[in-house]
Phi, psi and omega in degrees: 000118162287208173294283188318312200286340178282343147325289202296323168309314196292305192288297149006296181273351139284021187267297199282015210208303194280329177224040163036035180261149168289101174284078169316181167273329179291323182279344187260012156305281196310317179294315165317317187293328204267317178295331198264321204261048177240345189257319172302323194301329201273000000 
């Protein structure tokens, strides 16, 4: 695991703390994925 997804895991669970939605590990998967590969385009 790098920096950035572990960024993206961090931020997930300060989502889920901040607007109280239940973050499954399959939702906080797809915010990783959708984060690396929004981050590779640049």
């Amino acid at each position: 695991m790098n920096l950035f997804s572990s960024f993206c895991l961090l931020d997930a669970a300060i989502n889920k703390r901040i607007v109280g939605q239940d973050y499954s590990i399959e939702n906080i998967r797809k915010k990783t994925e959708h984060g690396i590969n929004l981050h590779s385009k640049h």
